[in-house]
C-alpha positions, 0 to 999 in steps of 0.5 A: 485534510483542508487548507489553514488559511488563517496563517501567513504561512501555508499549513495544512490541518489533518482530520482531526486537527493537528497542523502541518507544513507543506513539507510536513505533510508531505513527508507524514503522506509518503510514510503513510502511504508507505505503511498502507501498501506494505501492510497491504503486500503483507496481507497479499502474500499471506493469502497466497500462502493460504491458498497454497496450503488449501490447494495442498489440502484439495489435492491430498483429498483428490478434489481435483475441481477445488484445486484448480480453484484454489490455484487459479486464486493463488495465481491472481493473488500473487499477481496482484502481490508483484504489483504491490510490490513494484509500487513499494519498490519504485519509491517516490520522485524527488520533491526536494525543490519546487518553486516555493523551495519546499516540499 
């Protein structure tokens, strides 16, 4: 992202070339953001239940060693999972005014 600044008004140019307002971008970044981090708990959830269901698995076959494994992983994904989750829960802080009346 770089700066226009052959325009009277602040704009913003993204990577490849489209340009923004400052509340523009504003609102593209926290929709972005937003996607990325529910992607990322998506994927983290996904892995607890993987774990879970190798841990099953490890168990039912008697390897204790494999299943102590598998759930001190599962344990750290979920941990990381709330995390996540806190983020995409916490929102965003109002930006609604500023001292150039934007975001």
């Amino acid at each position: 992202m770089s700066e226009d600044e052959a325009t009277e008004n602040p704009s913003y140019l993204c990577h490849i070339g489209h340009a923004f307002s400052i509340s523009e971008m504003h609102v593209q970044q926290m929709h972005l953001v937003d996607r990325t981090l529910s992607a990322a708990w998506r994927a983290l959830n996904e892995r607890a239940e993987f774990c879970r269901c190798v841990m099953r698995d490890a168990e039912a076959n008697g390897d204790r060693a494999a299943v102590a494994r598998w759930t001190e992983l599962q344990h750290e994904v979920k941990l990381k999972a709330e995390v996540m989750r806190g983020l995409i829960q916490r929102g965003w802080a109002d930006l609604s005014t500023d001292s150039e009346g934007e975001p």
